[in-house]
FITORDREN-512786 format. One record per atom (N, C-alpha, C): residue number from 1; x, y, z; atom name; residue in three letters. Coordinates in nm, 2 decimals. Layout:
// FITORDREN-512786
[NUM; [X; Y; Z]; 'CA'; 'Ala']
...
// end
This chain:
// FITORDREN-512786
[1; [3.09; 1.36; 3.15]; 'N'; 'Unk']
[1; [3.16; 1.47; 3.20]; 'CA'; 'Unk']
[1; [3.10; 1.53; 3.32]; 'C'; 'Unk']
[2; [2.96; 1.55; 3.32]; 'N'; 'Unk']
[2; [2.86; 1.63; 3.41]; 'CA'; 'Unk']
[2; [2.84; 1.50; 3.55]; 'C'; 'Unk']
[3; [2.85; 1.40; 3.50]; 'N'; 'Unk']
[3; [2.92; 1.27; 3.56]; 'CA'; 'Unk']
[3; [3.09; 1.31; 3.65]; 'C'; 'Unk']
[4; [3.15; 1.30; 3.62]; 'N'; 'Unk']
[4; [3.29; 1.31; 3.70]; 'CA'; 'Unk']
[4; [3.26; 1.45; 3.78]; 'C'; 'Unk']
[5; [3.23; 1.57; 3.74]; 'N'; 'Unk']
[5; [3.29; 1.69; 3.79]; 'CA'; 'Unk']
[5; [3.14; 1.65; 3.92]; 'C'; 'Unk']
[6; [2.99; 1.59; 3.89]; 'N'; 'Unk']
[6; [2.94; 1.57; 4.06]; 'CA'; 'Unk']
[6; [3.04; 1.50; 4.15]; 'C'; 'Unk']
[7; [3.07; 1.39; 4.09]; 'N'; 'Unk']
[7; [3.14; 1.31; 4.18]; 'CA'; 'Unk']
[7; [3.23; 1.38; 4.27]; 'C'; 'Unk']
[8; [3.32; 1.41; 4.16]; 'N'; 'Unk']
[8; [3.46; 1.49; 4.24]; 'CA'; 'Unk']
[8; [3.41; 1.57; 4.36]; 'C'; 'Unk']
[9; [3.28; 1.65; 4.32]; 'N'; 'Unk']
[9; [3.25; 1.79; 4.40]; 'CA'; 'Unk']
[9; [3.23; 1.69; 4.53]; 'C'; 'Unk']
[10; [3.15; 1.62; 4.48]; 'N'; 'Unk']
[10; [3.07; 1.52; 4.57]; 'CA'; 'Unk']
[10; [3.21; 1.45; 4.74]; 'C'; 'Unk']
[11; [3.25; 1.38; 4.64]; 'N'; 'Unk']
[11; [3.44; 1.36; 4.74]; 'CA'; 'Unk']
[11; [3.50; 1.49; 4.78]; 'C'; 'Unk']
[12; [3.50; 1.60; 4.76]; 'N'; 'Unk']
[12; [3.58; 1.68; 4.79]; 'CA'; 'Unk']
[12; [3.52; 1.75; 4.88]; 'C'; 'Unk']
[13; [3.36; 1.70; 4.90]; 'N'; 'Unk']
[13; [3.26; 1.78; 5.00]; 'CA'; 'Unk']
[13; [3.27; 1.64; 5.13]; 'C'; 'Unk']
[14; [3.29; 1.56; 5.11]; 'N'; 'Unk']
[14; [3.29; 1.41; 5.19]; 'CA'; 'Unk']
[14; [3.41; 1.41; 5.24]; 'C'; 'Unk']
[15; [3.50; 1.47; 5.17]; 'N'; 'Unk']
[15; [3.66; 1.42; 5.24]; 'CA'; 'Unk']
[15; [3.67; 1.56; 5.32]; 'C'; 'Unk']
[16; [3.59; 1.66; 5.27]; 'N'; 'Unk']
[16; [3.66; 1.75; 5.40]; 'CA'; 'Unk']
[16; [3.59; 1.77; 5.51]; 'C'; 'Unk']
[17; [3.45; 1.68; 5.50]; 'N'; 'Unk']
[17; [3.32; 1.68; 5.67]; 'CA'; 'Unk']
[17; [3.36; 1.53; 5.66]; 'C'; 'Unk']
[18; [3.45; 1.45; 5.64]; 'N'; 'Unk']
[18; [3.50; 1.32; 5.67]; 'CA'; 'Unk']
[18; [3.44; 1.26; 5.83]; 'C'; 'Unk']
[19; [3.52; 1.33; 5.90]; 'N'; 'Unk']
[19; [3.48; 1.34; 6.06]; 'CA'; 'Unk']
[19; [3.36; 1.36; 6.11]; 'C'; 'Unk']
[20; [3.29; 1.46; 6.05]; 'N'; 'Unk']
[20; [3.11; 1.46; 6.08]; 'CA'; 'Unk']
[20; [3.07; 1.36; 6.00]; 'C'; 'Unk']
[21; [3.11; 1.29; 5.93]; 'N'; 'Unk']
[21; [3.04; 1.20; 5.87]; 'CA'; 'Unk']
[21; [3.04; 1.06; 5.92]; 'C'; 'Unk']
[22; [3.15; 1.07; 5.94]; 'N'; 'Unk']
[22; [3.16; 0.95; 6.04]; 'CA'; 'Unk']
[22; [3.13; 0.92; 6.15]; 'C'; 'Unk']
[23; [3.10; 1.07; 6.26]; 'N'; 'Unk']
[23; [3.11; 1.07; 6.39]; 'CA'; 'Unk']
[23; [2.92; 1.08; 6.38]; 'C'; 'Unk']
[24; [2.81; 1.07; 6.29]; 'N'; 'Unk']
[24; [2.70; 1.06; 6.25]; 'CA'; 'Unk']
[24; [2.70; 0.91; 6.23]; 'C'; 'Unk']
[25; [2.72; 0.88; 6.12]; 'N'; 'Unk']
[25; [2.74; 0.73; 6.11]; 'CA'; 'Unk']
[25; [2.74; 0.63; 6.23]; 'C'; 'Unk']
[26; [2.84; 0.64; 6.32]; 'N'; 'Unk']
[26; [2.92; 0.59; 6.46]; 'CA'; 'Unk']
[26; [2.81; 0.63; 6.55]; 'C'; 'Unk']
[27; [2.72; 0.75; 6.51]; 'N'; 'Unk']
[27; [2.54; 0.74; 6.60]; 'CA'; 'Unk']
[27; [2.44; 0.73; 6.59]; 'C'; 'Unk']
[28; [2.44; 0.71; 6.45]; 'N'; 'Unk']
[28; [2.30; 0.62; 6.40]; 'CA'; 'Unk']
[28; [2.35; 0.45; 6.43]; 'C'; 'Unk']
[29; [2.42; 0.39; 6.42]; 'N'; 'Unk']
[29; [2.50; 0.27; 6.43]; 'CA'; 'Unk']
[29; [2.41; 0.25; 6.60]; 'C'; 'Unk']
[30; [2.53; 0.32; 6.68]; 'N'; 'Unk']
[30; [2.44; 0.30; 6.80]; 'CA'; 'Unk']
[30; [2.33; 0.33; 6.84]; 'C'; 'Unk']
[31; [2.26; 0.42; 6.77]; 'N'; 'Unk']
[31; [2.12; 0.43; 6.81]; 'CA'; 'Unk']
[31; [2.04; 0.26; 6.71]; 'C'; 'Unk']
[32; [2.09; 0.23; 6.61]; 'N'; 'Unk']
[32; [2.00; 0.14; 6.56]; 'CA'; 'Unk']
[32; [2.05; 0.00; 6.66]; 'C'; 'Unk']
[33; [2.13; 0.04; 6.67]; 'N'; 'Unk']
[33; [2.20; -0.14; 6.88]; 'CA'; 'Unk']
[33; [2.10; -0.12; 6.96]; 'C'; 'Unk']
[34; [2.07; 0.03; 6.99]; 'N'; 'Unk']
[34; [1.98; 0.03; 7.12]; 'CA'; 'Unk']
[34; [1.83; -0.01; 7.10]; 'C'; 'Unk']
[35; [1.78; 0.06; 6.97]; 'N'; 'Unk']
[35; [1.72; 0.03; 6.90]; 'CA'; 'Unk']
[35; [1.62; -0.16; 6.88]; 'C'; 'Unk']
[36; [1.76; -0.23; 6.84]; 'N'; 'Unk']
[36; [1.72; -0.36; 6.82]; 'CA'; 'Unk']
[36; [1.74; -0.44; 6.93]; 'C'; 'Unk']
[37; [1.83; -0.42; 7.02]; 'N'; 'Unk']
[37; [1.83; -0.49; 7.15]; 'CA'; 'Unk']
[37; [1.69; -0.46; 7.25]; 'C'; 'Unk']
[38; [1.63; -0.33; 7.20]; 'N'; 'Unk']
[38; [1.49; -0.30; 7.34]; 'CA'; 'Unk']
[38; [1.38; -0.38; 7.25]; 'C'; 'Unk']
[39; [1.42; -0.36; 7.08]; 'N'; 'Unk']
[39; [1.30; -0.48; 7.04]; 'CA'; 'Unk']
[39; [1.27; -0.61; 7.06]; 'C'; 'Unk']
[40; [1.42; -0.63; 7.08]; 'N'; 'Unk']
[40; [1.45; -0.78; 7.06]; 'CA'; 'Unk']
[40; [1.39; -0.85; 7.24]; 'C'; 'Unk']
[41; [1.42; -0.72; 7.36]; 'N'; 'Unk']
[41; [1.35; -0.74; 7.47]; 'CA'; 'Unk']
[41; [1.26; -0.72; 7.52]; 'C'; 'Unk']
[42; [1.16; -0.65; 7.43]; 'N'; 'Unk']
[42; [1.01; -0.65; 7.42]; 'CA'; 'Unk']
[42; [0.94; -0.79; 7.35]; 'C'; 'Unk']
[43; [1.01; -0.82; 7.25]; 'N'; 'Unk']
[43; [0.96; -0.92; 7.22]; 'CA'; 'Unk']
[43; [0.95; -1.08; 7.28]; 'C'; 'Unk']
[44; [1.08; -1.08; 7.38]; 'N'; 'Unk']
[44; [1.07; -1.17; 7.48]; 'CA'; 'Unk']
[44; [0.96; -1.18; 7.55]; 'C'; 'Unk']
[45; [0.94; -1.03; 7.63]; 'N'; 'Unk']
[45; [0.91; -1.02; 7.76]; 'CA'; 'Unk']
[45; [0.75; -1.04; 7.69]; 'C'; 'Unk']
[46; [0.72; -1.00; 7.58]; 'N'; 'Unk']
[46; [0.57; -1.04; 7.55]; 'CA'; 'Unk']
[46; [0.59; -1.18; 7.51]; 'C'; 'Unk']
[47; [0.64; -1.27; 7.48]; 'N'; 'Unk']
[47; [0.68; -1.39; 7.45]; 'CA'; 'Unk']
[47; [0.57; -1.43; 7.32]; 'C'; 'Unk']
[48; [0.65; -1.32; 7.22]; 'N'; 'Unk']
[48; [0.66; -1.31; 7.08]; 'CA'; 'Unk']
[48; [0.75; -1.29; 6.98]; 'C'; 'Unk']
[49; [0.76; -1.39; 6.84]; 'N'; 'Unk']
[49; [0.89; -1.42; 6.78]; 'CA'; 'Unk']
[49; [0.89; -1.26; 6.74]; 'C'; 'Unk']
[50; [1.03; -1.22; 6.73]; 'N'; 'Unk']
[50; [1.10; -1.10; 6.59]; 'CA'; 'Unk']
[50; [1.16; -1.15; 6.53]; 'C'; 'Unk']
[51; [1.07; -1.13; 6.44]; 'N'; 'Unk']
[51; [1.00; -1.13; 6.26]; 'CA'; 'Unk']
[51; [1.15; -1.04; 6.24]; 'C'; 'Unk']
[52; [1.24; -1.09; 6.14]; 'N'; 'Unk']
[52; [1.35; -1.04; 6.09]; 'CA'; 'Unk']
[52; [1.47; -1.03; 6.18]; 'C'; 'Unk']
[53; [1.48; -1.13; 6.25]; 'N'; 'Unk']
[53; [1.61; -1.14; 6.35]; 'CA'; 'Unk']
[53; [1.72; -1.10; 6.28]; 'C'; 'Unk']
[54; [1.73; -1.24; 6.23]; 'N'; 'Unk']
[54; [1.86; -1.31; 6.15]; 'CA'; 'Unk']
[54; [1.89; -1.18; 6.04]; 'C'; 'Unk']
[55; [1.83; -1.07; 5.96]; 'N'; 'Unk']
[55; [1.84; -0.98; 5.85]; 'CA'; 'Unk']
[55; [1.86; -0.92; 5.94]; 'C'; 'Unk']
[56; [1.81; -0.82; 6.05]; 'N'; 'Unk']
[56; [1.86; -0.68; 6.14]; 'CA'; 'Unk']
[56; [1.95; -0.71; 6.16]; 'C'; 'Unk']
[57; [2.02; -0.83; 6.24]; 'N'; 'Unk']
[57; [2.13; -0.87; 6.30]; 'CA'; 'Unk']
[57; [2.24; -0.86; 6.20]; 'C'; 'Unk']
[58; [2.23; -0.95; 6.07]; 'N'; 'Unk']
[58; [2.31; -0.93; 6.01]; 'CA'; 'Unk']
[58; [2.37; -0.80; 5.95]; 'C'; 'Unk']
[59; [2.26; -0.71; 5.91]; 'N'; 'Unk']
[59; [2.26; -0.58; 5.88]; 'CA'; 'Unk']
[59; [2.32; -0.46; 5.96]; 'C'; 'Unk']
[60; [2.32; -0.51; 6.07]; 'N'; 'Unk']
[60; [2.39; -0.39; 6.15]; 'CA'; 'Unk']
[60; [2.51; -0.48; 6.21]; 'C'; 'Unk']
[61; [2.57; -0.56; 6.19]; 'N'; 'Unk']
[61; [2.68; -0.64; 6.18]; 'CA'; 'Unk']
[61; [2.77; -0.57; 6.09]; 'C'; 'Unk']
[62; [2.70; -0.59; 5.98]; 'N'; 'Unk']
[62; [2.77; -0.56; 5.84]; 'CA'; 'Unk']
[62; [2.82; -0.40; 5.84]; 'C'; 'Unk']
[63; [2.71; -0.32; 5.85]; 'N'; 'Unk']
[63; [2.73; -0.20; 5.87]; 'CA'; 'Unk']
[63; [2.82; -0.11; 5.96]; 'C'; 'Unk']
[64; [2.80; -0.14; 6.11]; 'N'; 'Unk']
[64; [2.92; -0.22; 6.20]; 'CA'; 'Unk']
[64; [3.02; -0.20; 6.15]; 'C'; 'Unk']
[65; [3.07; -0.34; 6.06]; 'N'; 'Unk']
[65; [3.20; -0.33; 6.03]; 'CA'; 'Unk']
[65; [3.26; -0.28; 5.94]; 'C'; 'Unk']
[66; [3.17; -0.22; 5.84]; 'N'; 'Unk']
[66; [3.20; -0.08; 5.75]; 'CA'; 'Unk']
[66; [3.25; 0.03; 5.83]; 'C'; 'Unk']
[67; [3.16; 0.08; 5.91]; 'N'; 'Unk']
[67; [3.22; 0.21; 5.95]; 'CA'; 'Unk']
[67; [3.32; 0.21; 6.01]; 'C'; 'Unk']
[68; [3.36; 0.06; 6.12]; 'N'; 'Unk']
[68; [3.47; 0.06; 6.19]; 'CA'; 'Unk']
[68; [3.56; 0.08; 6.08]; 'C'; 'Unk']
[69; [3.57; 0.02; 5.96]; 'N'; 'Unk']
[69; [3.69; -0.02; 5.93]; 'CA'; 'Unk']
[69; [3.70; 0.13; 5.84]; 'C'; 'Unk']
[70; [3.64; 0.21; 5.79]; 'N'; 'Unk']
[70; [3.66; 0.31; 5.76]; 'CA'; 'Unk']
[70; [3.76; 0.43; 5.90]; 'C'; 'Unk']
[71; [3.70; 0.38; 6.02]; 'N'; 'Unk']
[71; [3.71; 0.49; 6.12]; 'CA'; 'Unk']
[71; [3.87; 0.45; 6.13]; 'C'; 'Unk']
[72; [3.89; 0.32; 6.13]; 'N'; 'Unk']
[72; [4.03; 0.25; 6.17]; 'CA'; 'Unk']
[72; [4.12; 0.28; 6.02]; 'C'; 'Unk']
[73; [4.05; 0.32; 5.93]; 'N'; 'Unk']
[73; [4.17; 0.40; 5.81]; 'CA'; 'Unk']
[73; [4.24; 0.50; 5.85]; 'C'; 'Unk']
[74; [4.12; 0.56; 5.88]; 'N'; 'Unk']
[74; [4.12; 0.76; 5.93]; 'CA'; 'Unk']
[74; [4.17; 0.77; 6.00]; 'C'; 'Unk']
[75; [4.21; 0.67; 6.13]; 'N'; 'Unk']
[75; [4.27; 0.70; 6.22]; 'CA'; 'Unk']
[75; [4.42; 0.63; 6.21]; 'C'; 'Unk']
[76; [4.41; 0.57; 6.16]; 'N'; 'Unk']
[76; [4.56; 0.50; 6.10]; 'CA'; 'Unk']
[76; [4.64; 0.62; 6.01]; 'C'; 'Unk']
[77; [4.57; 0.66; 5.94]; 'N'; 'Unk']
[77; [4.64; 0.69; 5.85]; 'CA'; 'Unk']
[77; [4.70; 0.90; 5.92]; 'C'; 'Unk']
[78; [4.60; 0.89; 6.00]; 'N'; 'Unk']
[78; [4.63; 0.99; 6.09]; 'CA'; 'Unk']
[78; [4.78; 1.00; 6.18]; 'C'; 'Unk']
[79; [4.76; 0.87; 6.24]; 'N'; 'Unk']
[79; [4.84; 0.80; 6.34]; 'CA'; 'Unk']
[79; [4.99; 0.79; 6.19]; 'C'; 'Unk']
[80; [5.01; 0.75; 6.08]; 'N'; 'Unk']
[80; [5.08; 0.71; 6.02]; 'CA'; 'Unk']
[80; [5.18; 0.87; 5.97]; 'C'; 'Unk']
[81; [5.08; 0.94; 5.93]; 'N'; 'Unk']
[81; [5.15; 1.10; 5.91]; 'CA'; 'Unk']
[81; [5.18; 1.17; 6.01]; 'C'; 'Unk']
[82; [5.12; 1.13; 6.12]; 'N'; 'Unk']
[82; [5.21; 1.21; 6.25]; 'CA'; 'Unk']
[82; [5.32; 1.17; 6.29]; 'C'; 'Unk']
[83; [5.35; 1.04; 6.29]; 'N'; 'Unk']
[83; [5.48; 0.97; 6.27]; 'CA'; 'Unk']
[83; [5.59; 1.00; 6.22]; 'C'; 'Unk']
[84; [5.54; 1.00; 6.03]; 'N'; 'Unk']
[84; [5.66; 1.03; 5.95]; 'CA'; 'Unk']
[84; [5.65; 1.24; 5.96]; 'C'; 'Unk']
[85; [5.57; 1.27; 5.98]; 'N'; 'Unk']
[85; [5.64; 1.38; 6.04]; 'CA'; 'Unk']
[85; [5.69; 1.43; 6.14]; 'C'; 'Unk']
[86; [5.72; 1.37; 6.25]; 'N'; 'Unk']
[86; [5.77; 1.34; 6.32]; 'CA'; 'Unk']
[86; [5.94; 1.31; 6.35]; 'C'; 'Unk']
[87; [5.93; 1.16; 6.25]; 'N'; 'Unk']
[87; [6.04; 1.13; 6.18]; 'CA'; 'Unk']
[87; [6.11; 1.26; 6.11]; 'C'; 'Unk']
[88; [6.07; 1.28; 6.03]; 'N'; 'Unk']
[88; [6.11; 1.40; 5.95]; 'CA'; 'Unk']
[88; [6.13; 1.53; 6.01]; 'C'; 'Unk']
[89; [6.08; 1.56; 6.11]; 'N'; 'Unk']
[89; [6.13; 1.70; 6.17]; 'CA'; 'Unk']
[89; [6.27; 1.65; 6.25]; 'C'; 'Unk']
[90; [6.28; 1.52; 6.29]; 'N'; 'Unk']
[90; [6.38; 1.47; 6.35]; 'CA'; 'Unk']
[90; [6.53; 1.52; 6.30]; 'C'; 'Unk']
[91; [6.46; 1.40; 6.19]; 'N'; 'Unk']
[91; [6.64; 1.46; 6.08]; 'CA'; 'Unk']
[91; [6.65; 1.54; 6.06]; 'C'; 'Unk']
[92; [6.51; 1.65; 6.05]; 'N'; 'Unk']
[92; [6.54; 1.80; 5.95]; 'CA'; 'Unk']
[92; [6.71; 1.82; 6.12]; 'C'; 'Unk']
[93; [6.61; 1.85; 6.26]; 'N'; 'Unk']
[93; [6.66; 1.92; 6.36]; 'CA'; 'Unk']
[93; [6.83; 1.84; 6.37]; 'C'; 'Unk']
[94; [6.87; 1.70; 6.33]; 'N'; 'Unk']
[94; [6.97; 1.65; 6.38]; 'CA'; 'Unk']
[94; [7.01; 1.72; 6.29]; 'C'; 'Unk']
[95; [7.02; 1.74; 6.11]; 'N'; 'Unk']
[95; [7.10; 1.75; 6.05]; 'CA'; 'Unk']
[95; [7.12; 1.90; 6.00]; 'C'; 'Unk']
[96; [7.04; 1.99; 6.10]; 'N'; 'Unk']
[96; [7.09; 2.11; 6.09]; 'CA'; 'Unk']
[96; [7.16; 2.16; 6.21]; 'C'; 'Unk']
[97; [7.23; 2.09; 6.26]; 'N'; 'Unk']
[97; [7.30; 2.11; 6.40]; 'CA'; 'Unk']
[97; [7.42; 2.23; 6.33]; 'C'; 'Unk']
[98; [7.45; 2.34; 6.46]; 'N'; 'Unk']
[98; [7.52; 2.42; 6.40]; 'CA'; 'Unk']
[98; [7.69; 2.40; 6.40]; 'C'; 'Unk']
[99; [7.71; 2.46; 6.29]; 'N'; 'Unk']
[99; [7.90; 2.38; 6.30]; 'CA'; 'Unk']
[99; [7.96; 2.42; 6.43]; 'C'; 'Unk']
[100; [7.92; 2.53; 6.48]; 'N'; 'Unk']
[100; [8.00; 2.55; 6.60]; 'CA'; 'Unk']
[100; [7.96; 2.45; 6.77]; 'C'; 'Unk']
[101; [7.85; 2.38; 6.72]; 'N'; 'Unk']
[101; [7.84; 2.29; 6.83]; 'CA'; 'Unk']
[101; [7.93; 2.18; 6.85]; 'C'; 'Unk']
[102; [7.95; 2.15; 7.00]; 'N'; 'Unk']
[102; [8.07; 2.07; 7.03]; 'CA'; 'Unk']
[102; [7.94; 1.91; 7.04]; 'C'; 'Unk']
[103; [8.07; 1.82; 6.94]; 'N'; 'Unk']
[103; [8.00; 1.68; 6.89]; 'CA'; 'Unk']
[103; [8.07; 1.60; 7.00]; 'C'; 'Unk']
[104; [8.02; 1.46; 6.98]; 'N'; 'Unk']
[104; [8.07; 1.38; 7.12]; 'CA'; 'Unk']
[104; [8.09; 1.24; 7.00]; 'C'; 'Unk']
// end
């Protein structure tokens, strides 16, 4: 029980800083690119292997496409309700047209 009611609080604190959370996310992301690309060209320019290529790479790959695909929900689903309301204020306005308006 003491179980569900953190969680919920927990979602209900995450879905409403959704946007800070993501928009943190979306800059730790790029700070860990800038991050492994100046390692990755330090380690050239001393012409010495990095130790953990193939796991960073993969790791901020993966991570990468987590957040995008979360950010591409949020914003879809954003993009999806401005639409149908949209839609919806449409009909509301066509089908309250007033009787005394002249129809064609």
């Amino acid at each position: 029980m003491l179980v569900a009611i953190g969680l919920g609080s927990g979602a209900a604190f995450i879905g409403r800083y959704h946007w800070f959370f993501l928009s943190a996310a979306i800059a730790v992301l790029a700070w860990a690119w800038v991050k492994h690309f100046r390692e990755k060209a330090r380690c050239a320019c001393e012409r010495r292997v990095m130790y953990g290529l193939g796991m960073s790479l993969l790791t901020l790959l993966l991570a990468s496409a987590i957040v995008m695909a979360f950010a591409a929900l949020n914003i879809s689903s954003y993009v999806f309700a401005v639409r149908h309301r949209l839609r919806r204020h449409a009909q509301a306005s066509n089908s309250s047209a007033s009787p005394f308006q002249w129809r064609e």
